[in-house]
Structures are given as C-alpha cells and as structure tokens.
N, CA, C and O atoms as a DFTB+ gen file, in Angstrom:
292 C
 N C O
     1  1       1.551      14.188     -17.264
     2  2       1.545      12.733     -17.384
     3  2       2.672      12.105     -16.556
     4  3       2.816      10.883     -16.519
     5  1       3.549      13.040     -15.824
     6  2       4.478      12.557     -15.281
     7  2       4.368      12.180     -14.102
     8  3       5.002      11.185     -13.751
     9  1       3.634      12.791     -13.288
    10  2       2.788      12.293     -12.120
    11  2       2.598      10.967     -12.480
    12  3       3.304      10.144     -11.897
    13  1       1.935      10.637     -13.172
    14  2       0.634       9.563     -13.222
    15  2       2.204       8.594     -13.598
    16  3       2.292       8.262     -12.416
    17  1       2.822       8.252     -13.920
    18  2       3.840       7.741     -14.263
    19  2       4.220       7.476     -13.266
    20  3       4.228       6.282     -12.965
    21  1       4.641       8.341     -12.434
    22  2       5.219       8.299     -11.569
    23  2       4.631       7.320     -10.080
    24  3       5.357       6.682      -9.316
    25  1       3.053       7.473     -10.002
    26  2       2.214       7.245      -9.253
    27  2       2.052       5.664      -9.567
    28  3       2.142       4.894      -8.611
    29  1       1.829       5.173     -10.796
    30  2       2.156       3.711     -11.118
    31  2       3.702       3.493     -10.715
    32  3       4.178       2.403     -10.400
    33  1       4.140       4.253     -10.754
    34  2       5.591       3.036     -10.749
    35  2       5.780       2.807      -9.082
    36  3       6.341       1.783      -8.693
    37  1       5.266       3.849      -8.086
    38  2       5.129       3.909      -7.127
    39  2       4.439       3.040      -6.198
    40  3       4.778       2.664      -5.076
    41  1       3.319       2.774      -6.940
    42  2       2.171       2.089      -6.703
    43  2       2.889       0.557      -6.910
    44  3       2.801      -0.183      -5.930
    45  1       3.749      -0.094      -8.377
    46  2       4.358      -1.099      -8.245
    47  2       5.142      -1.477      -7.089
    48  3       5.082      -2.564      -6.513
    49  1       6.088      -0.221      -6.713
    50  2       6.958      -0.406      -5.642
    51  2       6.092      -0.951      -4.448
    52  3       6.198      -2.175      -4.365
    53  1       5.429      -0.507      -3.685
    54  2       4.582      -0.846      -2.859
    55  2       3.853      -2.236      -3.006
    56  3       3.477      -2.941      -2.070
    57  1       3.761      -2.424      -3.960
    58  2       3.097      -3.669      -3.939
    59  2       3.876      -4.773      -3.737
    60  3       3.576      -5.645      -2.922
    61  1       5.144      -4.805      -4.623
    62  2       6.439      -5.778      -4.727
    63  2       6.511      -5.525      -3.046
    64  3       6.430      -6.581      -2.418
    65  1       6.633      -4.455      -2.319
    66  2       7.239      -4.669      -0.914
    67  2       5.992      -5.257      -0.115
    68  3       6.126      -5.853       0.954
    69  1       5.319      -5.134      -0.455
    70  2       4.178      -5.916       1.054
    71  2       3.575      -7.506       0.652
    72  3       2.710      -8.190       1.199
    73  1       4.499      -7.773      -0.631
    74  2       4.003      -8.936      -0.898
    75  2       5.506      -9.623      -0.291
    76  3       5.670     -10.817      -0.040
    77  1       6.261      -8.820      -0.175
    78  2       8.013      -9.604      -0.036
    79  2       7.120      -9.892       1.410
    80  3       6.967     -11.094       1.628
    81  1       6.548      -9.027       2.366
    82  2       6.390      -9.122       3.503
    83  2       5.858     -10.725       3.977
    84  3       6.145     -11.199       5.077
    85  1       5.192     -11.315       3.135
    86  2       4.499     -12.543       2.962
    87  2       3.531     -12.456       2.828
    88  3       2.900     -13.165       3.612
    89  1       2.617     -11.588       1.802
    90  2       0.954     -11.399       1.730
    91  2       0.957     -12.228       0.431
    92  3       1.941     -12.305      -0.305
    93  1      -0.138     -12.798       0.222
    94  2      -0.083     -13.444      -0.762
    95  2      -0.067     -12.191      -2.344
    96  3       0.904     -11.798      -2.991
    97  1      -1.403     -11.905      -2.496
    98  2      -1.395     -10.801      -3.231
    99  2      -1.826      -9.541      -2.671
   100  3      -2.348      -9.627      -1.559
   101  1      -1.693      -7.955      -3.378
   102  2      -2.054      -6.899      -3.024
   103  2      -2.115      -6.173      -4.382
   104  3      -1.620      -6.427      -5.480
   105  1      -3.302      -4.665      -3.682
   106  2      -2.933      -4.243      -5.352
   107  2      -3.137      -2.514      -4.214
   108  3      -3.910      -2.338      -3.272
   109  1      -2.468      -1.870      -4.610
   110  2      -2.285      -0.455      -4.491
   111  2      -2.565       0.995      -5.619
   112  3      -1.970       1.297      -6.653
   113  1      -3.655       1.645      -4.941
   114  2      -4.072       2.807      -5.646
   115  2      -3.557       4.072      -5.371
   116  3      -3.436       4.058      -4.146
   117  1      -3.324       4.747      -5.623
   118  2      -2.836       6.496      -5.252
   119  2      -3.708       7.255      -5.790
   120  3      -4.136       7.013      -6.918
   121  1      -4.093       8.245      -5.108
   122  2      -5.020       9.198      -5.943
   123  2      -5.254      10.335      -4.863
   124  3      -5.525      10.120      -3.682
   125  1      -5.109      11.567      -5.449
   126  2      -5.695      12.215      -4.396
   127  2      -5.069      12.701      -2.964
   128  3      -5.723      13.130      -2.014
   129  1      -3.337      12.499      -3.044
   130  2      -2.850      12.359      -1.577
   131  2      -3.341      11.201      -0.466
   132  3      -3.257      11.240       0.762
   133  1      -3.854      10.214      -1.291
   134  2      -4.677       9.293      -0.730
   135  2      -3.865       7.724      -1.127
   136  3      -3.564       7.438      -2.286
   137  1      -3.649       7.005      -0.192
   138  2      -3.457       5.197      -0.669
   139  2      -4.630       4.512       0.182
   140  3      -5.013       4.473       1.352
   141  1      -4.960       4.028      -0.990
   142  2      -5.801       2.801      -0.776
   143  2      -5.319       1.168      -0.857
   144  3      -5.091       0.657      -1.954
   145  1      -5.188       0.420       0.379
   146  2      -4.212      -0.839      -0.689
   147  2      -5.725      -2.122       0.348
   148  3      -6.371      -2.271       1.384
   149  1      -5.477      -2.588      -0.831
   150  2      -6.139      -4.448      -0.943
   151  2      -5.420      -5.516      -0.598
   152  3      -4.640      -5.802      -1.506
   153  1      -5.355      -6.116       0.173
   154  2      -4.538      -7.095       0.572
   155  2      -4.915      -8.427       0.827
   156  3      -5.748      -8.556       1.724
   157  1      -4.543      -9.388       0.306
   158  2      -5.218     -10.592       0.359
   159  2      -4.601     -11.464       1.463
   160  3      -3.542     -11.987       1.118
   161  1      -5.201     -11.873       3.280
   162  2      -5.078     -12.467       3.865
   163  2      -5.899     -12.816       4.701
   164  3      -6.988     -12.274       4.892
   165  1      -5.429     -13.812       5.315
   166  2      -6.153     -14.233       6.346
   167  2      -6.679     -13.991       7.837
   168  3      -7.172     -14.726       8.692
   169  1      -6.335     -12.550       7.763
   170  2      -6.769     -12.256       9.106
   171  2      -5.371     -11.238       9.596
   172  3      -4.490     -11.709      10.315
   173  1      -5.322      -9.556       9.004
   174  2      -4.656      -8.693       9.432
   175  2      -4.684      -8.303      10.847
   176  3      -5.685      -7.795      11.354
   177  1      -3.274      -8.602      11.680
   178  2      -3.051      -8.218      12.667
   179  2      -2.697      -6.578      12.846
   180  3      -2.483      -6.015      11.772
   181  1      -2.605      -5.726      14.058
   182  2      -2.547      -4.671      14.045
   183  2      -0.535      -4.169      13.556
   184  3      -0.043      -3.149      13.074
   185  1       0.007      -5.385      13.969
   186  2       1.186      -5.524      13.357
   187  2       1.467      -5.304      11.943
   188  3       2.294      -4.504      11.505
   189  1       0.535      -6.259      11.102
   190  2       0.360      -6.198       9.613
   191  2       0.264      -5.083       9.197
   192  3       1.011      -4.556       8.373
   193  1      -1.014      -4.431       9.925
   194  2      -0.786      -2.793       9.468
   195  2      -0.238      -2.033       9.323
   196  3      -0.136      -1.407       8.268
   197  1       0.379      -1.796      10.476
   198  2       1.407      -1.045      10.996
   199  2       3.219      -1.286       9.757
   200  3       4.151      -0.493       9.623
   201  1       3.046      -2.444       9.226
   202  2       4.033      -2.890       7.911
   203  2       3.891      -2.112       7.264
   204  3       4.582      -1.124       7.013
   205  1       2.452      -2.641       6.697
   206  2       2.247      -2.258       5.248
   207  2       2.267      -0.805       5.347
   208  3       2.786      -0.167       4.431
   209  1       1.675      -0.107       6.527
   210  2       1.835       1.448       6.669
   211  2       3.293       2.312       6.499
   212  3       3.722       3.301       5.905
   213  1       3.762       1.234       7.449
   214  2       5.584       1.965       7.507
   215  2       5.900       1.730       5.914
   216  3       6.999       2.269       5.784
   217  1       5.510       1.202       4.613
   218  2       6.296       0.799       3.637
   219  2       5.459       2.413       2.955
   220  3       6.199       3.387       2.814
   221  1       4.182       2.533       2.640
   222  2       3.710       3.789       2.453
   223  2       4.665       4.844       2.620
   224  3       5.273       5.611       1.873
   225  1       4.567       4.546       4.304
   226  2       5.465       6.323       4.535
   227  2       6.575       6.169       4.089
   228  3       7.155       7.223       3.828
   229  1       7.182       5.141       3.869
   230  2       8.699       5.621       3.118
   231  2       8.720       5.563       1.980
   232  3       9.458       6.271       1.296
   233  1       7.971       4.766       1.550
   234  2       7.817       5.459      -0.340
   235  2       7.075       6.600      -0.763
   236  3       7.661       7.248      -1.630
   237  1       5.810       7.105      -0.365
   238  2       5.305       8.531      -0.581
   239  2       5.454       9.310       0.542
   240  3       6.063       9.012       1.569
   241  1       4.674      10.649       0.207
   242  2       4.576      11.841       1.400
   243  2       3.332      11.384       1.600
   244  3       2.815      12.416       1.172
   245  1       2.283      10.630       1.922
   246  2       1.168      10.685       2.034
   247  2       0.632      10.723       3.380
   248  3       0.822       9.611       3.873
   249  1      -0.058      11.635       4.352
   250  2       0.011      11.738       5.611
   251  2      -0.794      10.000       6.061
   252  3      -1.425       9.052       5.596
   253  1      -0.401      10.345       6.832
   254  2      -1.070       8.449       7.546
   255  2      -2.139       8.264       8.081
   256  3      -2.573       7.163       8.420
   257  1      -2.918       9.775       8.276
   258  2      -4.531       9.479       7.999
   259  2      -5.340       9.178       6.779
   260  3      -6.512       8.814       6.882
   261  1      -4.635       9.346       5.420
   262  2      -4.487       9.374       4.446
   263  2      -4.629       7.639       3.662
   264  3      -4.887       7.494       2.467
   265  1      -4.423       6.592       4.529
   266  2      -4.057       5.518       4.368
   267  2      -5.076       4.659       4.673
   268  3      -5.592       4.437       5.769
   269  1      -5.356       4.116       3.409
   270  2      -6.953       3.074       4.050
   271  2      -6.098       1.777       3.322
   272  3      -5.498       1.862       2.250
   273  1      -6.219       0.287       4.372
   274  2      -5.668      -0.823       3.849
   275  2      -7.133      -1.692       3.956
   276  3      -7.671      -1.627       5.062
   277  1      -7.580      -2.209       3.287
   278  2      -9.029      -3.383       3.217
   279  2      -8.328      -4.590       3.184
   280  3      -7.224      -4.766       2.669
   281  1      -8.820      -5.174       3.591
   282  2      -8.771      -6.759       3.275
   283  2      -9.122      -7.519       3.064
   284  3      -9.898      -7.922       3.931
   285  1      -8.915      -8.750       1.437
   286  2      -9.515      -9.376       1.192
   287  2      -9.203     -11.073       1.646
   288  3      -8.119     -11.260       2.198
   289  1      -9.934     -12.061       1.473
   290  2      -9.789     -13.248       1.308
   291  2      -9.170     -14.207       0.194
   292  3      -9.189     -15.428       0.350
C-alpha cells in the first residue's frame, strides 16, 4: 500500500507543478511505469510539452516514452 501512497502523493506533486506553470487545471495518473496527464488548455505548444515532461522526469523514474499528456478544453 505504500506504493500506491506514494504514487498519489506523487501524482499531487505533479499536478501542483504544471498548474504553477500557468495551466488552468490538470489531473495526473501513474500506473504501470506509465504517466498519463490531462491538461486543460488552449492549444499545447511543443514547448508546453516539453514542461510538463521535464516536471515528470524529475519527479519519477518513468522513461519518457512512457509519457502520454492529452489535452483538454
């Protein structure tokens, strides 16, 4: 259960940082050696990505093929 503990609190961290970035909202999943994150804007630049990615790799080990960001409206 310590994982999974661990994986939420992780998952908070990440979120608090890509919203500091100026996204309005986001919500972040872990599972699997896998992040999935949701991001609510208006039109992700390859820059944006490349953020929200660098904040991933420094909070988990998760390789960076590993990393799917969607985006919502």
């Amino acid at each position: 259960a310590t994982d999974i503990a661990q994986a939420i609190e992780t998952e908070g961290t990440m979120e608090n940082l890509i919203k500091a970035k100026g996204y309005e909202d986001c919500l972040v999943y872990m599972a699997d050696n896998k992040v999935d994150i949701v991001v609510k804007s208006e039109g992700l630049q390859k820059e944006d990505v490349a953020k929200i990615k660098d904040i991933v790799l420094a909070q988990t080990d998760v390789p960076v093929e590993n990393i799917s960001i969607t985006e919502t409206k």
